[in-house]
N, C-alpha and C positions, 0 to 999 in steps of 0.2 A: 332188856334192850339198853336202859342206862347202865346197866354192867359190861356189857360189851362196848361203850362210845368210851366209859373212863378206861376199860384196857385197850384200847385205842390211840388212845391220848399219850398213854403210859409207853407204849411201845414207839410212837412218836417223839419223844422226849429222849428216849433210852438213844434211838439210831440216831438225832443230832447230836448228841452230847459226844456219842462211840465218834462220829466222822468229823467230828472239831477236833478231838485227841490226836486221830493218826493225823489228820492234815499238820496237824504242829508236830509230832514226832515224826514226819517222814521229813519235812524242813530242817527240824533240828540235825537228824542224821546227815544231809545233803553238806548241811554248812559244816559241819563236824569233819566229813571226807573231805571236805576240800581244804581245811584247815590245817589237815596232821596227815595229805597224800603226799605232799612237796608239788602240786601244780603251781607252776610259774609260767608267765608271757614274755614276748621281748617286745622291748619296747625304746624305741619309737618301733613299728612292723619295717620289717626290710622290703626294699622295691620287689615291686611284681617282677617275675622274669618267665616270659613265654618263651616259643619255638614254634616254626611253620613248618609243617609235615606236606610236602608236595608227591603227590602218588604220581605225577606222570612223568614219562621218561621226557627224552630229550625231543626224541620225533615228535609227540603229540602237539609238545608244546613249539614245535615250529611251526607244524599245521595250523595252530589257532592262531599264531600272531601271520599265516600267511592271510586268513579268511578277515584278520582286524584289517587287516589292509597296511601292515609296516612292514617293511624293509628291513633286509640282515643289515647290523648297524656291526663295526670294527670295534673292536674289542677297548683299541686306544684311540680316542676320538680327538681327532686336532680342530678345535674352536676356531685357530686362526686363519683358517683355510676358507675358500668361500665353499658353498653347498654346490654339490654338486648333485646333478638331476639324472636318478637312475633310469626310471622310467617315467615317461610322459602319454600321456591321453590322444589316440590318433582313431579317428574315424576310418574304419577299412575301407569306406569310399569317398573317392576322391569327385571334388566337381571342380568344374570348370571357370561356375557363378562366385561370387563372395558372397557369404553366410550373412545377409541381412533380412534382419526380420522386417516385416509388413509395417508399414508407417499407421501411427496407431488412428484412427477417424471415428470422429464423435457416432454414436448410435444410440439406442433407448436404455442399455445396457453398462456404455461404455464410461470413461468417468475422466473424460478427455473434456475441459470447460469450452463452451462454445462462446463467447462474448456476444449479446445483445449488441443488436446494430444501434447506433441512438438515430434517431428519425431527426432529419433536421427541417427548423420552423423556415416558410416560405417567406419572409418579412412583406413581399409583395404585396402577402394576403394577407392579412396583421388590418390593412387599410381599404377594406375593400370599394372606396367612396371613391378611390383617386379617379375612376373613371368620370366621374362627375364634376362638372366646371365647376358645380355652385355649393361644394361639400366640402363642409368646416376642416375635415382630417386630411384634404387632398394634399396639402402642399408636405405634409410629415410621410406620402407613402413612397411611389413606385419608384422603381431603380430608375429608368427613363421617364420621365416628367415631362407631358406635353410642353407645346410653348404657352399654354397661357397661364404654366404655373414655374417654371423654369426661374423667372424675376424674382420670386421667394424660394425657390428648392436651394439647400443645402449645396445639393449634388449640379446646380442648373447653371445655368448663364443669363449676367444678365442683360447680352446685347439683345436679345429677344423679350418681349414682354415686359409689363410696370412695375416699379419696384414702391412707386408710392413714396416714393422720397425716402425712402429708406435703404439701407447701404447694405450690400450683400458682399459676402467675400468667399471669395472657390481658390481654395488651396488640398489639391487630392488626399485625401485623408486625414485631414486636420479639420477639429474644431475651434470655433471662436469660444476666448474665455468673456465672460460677460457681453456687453454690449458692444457693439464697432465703436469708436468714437467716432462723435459730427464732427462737422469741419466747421470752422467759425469765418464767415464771409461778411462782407457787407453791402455789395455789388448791386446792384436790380439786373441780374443776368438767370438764364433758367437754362440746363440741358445736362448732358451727362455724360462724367467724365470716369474713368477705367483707368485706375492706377498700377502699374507691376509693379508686386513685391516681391522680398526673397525672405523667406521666413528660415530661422535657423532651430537646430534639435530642442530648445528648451521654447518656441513659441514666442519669440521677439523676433520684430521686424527690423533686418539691419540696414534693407538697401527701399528706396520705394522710386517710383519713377512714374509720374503721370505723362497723362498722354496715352494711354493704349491704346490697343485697336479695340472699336466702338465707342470712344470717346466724342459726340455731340455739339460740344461748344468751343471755344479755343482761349477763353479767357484765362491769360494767364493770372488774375488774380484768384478764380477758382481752380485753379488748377495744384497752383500754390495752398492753398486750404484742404484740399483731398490729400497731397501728398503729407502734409504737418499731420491731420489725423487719421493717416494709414501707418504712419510709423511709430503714434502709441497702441497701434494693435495689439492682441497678444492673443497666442493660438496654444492649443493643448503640447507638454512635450512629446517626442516622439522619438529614441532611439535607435528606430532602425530607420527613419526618413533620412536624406540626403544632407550631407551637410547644410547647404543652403536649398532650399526647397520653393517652388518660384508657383505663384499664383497672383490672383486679382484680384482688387476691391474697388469697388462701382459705386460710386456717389451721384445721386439723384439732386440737382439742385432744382429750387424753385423761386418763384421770385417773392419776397416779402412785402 
């Protein structure tokens, strides 16, 4: 059995050593012929040069560019020319209507935006006390303001109702900036005098006129006093209000 593994071995050895020879004499031979054939390259390679072999005649190829959907074009084409329109697109029937489509309307589908309505606030409700004579919020709620709150409402008048000695002023859509100015008197007289003003775009009093209607007393020394402190009044600006813009201020006097 060890006789047989070493001729084994033996004949292993023999067949690498035979197939390392030819693999370098078959090399050797390779480089040999190509050393002493005269093979040469050129070099740089010359460009590529193809040709298009078109099998179809002339008909076919008119069929297919009829089916692309082009037009026999002129052999010599003038660019300067405008285009002219061989054939155009006609509906074989004719209507009477004009071709408009359906106006497009929102649906569960459709992607037409609908705008949200905004809900608007009742400011009415905001104060719901105003019904009540003896509720702290009444005189800040309802659009029409009884008369027994009318004397402090923004919105009110104050030939109706007590103002408490305190001076109200109703020019339509205009706010007072800070406080009214008092009147500075010295009189022992008591009643109530209603000055016309005219208020101008930036909320200065330019013109004041006592005496209005619902005016109380006749003293012109208080009279005089309501007019001096209605003309440092100052009211919100407002660009789109009238140039001069006319309302009142009510001075409550009392006796000291």
């Amino acid at each position: 059995m060890k006789q047989y593994l070493r001729e084994r071995e033996k004949e292993a050895k023999v067949s690498t050593t035979t197939g390392i020879v030819l693999t370098v004499a078959v090399h050797l031979v390779v480089l040999l012929s190509c050393a002493f054939t005269g093979l040469s390259y050129i070099y740089p390679p010359p460009e590529e040069q193809t040709f298009l072999i078109d099998f179809e005649d002339e008909e076919l190829q008119e069929i297919r560019r009829q089916r692309m959907g082009r037009q026999p074009q002129a052999e010599d084409i003038d660019k300067t020319k405008p285009v002219e329109l061989i054939q155009r697109s006609e509906s074989p029937i004719k209507s009477d209507r004009p071709n408009k489509t359906a106006e497009a309307k929102p649906d569960d589908f459709g992607d037409v935006e609908v705008p949200t309505p905004k809900e608007e606030i009742n400011k009415n409700a905001l104060f719901p006390g105003m019904s009540k004579k003896d509720s702290a919020l009444a005189p800040h709620g309802a659009t029409n303001p009884s008369a027994e709150f009318k004397a402090g409402h923004p919105k009110g008048n104050t030939q109706v109702g007590k103002a408490d000695g305190t001076p109200n002023a109703h020019v339509k859509g205009r706010s007072v900036l800070g406080a009214l100015p008092k009147p500075d008197y010295a009189v022992q007289d008591e009643g109530k005098v209603v000055v016309d003003i005219w208020v101008d775009n930036y909320g200065n009093v330019t013109k004041a006129i006592a005496g209005g209607q619902g005016t109380t007393v006749s003293n012109q020394a208080l009279w005089a006093a309501a007019r001096a402190a209605a003309m440092k009044a100052h009211f919100n600006q407002n660009a789109d209000a009238p140039a001069l813009q006319q309302g009142t201020i009510t001075y409550i006097f009392k006796l000291k």
